[in-house]
Backbone as XML, in Angstrom:
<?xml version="1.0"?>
<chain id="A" units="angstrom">
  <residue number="1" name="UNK">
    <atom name="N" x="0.827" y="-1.197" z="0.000"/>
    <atom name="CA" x="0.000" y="0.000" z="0.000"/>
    <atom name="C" x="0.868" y="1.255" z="0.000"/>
  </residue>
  <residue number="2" name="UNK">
    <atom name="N" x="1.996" y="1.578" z="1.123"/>
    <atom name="CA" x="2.936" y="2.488" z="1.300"/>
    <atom name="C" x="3.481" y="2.415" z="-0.219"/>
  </residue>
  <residue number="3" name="UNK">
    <atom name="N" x="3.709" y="1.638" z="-0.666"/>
    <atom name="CA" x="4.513" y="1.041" z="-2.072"/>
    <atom name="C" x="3.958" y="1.541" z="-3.321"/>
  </residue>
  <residue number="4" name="UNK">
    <atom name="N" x="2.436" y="1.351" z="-3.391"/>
    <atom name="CA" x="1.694" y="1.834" z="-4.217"/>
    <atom name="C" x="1.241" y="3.443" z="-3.985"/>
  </residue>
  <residue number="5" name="UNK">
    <atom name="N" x="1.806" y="3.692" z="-2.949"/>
    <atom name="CA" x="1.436" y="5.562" z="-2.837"/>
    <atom name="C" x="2.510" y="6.326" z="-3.180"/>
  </residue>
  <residue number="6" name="UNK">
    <atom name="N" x="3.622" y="5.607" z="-3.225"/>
    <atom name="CA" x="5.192" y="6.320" z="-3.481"/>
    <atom name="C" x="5.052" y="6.322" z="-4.782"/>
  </residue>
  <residue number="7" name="UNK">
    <atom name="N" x="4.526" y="5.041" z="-5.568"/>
    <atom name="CA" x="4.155" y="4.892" z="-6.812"/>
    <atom name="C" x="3.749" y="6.577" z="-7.611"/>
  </residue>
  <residue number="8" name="UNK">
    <atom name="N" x="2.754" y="6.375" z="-7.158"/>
    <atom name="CA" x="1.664" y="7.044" z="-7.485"/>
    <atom name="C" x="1.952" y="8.721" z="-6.876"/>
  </residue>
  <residue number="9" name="UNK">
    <atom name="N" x="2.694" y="9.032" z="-6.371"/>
    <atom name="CA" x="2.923" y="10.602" z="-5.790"/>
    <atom name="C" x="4.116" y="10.530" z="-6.833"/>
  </residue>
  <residue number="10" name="UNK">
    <atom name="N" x="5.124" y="9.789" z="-7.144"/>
    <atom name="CA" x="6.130" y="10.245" z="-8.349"/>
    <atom name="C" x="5.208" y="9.976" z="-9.179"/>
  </residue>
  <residue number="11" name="UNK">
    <atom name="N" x="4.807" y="9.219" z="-9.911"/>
    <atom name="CA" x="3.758" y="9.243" z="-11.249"/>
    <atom name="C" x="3.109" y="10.716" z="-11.503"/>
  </residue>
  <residue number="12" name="UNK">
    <atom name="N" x="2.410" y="11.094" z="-10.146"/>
    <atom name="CA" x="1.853" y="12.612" z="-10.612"/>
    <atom name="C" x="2.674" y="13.585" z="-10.153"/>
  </residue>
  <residue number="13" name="UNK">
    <atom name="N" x="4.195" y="13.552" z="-9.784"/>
    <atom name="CA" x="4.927" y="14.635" z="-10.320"/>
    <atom name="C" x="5.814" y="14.864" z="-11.252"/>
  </residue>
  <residue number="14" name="UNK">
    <atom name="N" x="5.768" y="13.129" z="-11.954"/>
    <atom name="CA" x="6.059" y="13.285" z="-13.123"/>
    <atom name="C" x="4.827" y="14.272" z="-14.202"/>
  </residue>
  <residue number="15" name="UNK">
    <atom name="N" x="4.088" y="13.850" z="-14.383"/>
    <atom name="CA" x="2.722" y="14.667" z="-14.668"/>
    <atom name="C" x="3.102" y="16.111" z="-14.458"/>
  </residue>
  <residue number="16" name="UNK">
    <atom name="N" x="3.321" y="16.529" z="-13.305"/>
    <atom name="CA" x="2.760" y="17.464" z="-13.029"/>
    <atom name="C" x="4.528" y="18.556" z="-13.738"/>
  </residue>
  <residue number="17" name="UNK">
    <atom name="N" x="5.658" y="17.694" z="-13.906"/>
    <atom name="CA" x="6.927" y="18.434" z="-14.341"/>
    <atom name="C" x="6.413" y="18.441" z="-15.661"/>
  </residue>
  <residue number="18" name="UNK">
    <atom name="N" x="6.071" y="17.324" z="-16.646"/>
    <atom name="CA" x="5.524" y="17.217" z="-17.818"/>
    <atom name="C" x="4.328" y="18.221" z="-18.511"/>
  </residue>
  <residue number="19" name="UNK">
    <atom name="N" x="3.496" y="18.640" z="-17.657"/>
    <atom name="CA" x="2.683" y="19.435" z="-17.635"/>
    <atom name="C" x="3.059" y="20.785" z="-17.398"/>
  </residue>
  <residue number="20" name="UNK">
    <atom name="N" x="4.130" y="21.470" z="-16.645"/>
    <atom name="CA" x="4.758" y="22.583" z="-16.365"/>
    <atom name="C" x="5.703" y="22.414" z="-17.527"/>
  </residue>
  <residue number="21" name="UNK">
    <atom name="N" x="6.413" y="21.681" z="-18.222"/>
    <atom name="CA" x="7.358" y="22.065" z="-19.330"/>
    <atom name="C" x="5.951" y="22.589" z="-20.409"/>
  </residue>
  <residue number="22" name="UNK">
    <atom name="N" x="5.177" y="22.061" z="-20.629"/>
    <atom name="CA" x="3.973" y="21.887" z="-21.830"/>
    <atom name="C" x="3.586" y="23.619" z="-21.536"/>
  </residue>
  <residue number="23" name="UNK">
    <atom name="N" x="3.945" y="23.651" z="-20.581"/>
    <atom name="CA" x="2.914" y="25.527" z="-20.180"/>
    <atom name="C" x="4.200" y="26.327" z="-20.482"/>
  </residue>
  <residue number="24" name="UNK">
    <atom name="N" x="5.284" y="26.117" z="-20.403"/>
    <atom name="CA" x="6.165" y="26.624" z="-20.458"/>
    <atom name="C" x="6.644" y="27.102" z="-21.942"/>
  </residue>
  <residue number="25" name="UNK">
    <atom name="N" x="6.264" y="26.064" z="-22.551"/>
    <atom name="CA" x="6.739" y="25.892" z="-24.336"/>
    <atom name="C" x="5.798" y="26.923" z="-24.755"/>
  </residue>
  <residue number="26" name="UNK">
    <atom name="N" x="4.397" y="26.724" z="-24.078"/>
    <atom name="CA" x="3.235" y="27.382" z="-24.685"/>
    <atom name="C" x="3.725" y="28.687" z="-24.227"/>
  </residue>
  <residue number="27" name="UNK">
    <atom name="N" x="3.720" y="28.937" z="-23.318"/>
    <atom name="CA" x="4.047" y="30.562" z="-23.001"/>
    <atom name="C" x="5.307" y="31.120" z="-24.293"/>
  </residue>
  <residue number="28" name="UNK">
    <atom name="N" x="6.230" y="30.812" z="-24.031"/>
    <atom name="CA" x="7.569" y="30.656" z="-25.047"/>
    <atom name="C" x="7.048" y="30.954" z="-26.495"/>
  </residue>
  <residue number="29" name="UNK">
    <atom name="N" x="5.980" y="30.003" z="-27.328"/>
    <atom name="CA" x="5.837" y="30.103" z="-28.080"/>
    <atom name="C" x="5.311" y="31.097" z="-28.136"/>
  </residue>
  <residue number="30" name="UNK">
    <atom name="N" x="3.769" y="31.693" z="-27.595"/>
    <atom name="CA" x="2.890" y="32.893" z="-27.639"/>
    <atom name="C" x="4.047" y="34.262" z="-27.652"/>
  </residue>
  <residue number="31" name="UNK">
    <atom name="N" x="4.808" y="34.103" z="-26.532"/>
    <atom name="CA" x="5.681" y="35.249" z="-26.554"/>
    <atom name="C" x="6.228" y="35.501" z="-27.899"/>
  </residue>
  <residue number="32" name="UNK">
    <atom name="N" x="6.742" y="34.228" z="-28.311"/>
    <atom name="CA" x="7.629" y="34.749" z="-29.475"/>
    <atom name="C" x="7.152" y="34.994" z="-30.460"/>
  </residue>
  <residue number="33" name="UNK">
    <atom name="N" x="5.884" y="34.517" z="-30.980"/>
    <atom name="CA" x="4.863" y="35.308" z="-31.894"/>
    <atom name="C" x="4.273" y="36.153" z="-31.596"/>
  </residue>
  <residue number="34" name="UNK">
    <atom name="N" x="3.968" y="37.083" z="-30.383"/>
    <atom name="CA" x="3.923" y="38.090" z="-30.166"/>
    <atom name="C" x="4.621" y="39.023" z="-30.395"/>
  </residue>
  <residue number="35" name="UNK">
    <atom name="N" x="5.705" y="39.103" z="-30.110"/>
    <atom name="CA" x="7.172" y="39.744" z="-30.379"/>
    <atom name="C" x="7.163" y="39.665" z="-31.888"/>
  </residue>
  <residue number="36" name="UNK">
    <atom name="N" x="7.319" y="38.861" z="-32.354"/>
    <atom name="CA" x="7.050" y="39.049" z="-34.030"/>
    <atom name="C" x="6.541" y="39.964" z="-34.636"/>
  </residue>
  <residue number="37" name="UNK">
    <atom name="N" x="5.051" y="39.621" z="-34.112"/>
    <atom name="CA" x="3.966" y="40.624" z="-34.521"/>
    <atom name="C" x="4.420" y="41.933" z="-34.121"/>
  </residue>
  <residue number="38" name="UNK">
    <atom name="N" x="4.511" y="42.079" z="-32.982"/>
    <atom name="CA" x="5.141" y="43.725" z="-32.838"/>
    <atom name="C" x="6.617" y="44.030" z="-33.859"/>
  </residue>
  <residue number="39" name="UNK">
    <atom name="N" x="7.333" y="43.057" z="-33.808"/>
    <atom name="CA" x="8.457" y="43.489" z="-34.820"/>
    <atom name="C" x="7.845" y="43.895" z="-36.599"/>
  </residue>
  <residue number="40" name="UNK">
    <atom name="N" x="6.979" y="43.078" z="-36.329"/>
    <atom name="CA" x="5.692" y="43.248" z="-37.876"/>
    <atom name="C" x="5.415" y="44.773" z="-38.174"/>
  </residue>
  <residue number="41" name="UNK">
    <atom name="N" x="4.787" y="44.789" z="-37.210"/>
    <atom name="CA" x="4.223" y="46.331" z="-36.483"/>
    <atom name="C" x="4.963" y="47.608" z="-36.746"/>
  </residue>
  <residue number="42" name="UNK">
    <atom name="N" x="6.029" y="47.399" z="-36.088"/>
    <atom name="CA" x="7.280" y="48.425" z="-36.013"/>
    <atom name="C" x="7.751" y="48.457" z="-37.451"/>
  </residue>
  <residue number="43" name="UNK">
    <atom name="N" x="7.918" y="47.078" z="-38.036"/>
    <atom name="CA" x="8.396" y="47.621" z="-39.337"/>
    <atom name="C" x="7.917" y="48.137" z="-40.459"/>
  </residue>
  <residue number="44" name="UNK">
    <atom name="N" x="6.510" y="48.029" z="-40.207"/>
    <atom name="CA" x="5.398" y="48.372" z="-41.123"/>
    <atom name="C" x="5.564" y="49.814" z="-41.333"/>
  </residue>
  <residue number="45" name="UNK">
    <atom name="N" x="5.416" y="50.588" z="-39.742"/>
    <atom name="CA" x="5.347" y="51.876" z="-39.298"/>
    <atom name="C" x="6.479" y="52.636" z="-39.907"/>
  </residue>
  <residue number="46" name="UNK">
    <atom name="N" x="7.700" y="52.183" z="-39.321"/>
    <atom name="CA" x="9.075" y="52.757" z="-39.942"/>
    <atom name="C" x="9.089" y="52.626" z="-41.786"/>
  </residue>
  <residue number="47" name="UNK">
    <atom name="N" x="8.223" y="51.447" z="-42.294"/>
    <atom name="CA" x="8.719" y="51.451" z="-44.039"/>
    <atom name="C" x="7.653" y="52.469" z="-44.402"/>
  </residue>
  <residue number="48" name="UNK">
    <atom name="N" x="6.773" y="52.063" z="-44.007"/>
    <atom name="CA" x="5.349" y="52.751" z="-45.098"/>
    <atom name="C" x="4.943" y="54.079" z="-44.380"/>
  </residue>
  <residue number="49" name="UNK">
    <atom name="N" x="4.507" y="54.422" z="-42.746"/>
    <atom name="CA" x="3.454" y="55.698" z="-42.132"/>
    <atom name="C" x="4.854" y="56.121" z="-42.391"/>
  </residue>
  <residue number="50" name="UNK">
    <atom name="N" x="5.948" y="56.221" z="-41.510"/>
    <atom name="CA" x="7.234" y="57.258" z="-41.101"/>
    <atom name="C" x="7.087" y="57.932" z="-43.048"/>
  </residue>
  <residue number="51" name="UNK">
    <atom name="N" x="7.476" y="57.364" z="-44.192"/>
    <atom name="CA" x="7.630" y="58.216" z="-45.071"/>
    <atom name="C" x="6.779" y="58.881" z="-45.454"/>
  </residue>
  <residue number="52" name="UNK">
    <atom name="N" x="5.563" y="58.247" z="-45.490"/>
    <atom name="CA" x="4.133" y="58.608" z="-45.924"/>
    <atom name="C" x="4.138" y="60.028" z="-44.778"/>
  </residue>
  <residue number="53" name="UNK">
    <atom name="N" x="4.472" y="60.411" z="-44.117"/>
    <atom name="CA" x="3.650" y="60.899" z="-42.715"/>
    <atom name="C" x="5.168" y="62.473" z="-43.019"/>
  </residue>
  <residue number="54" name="UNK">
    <atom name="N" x="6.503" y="62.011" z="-43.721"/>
    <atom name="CA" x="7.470" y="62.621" z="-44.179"/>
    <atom name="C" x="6.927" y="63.637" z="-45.227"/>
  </residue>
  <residue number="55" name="UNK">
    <atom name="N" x="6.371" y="62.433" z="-46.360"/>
    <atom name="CA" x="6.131" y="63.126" z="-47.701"/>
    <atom name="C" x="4.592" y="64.336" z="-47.034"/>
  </residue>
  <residue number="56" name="UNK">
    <atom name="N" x="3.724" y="64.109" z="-46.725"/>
    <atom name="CA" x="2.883" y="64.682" z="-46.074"/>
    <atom name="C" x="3.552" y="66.449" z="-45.653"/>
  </residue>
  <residue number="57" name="UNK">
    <atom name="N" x="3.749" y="66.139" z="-44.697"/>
    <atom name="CA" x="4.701" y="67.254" z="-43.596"/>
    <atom name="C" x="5.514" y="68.018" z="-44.929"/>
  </residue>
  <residue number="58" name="UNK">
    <atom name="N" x="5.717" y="67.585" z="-45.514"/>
    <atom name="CA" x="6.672" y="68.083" z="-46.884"/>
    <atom name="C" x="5.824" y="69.163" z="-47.708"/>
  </residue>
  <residue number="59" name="UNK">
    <atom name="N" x="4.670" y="68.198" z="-48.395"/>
    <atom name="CA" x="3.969" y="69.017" z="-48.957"/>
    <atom name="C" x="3.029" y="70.355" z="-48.254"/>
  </residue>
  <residue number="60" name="UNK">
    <atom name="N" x="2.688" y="70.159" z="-46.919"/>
    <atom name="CA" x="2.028" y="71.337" z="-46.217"/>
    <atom name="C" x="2.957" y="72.486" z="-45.937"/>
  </residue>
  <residue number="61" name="UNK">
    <atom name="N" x="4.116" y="72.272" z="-45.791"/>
    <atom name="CA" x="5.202" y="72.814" z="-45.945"/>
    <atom name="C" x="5.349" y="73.707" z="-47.186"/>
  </residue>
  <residue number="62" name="UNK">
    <atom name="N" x="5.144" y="72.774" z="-48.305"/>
    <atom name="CA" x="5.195" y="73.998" z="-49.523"/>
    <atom name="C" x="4.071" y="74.651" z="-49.557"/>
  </residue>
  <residue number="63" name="UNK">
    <atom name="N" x="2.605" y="73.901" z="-49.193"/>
    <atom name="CA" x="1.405" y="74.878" z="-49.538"/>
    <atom name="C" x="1.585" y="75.993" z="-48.631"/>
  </residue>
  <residue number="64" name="UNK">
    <atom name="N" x="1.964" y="76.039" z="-47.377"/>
    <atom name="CA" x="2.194" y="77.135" z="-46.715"/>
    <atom name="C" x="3.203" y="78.310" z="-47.560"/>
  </residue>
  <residue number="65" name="UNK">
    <atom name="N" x="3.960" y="77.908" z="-47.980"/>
    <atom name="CA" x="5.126" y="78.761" z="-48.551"/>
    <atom name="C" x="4.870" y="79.543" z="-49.942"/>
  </residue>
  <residue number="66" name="UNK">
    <atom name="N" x="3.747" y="78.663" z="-50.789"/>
    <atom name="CA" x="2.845" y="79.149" z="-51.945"/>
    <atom name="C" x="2.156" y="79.911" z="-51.873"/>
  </residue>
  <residue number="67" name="UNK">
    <atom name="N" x="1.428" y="79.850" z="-50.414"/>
    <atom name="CA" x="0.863" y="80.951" z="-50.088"/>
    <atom name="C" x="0.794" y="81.841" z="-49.463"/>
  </residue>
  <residue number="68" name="UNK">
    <atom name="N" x="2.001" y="81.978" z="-48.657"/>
    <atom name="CA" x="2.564" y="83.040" z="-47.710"/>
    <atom name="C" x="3.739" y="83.788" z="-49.341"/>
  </residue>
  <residue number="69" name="UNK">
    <atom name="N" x="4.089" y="83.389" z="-50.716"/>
    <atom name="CA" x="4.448" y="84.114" z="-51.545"/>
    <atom name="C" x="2.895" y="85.013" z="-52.871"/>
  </residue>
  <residue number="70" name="UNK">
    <atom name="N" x="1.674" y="84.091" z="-52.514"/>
    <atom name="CA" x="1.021" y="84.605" z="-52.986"/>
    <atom name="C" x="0.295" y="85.936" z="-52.001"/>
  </residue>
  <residue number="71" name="UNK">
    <atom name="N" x="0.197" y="85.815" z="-51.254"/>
    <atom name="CA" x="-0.063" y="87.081" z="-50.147"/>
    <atom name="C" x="0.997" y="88.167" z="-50.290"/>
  </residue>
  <residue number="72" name="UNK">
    <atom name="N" x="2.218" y="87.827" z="-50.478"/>
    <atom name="CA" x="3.061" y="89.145" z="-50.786"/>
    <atom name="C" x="3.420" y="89.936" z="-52.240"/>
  </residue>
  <residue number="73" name="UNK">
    <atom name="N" x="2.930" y="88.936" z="-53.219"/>
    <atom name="CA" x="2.386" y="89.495" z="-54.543"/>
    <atom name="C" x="1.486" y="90.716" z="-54.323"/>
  </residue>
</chain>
């Protein structure tokens, strides 16, 4: 009986180490596709809005200047 409980308390902490690596991987994994996605994110921002958001700022820049020379005509 003592024999069969020693059994059985390592059996479920084998389980229970087996089960903590399994949560562990899972966390690991989520993180690191998370992180991805934000690296996704970031690079999206820096290739495409940052110039887009450049060229923008650029052109209001000249309409201001077109028309701060048409006012002094």
């Amino acid at each position: 009986m003592i024999f069969n409980y020693i059994i059985s308390r390592r059996c479920l902490y084998e389980e229970i180490l087996k089960t903590k690596e399994l949560v562990q991987n899972i966390i690991y994994s989520l993180n690191v596709r998370f992180n991805n996605f934000l690296t996704n994110i970031f690079q999206f921002i820096k290739e495409l809005i940052l110039p887009a958001l450049i060229i923008l700022f650029l052109i209001l820049i000249l309409r201001l200047i077109s028309k701060k020379n048409k006012q002094t005509k």
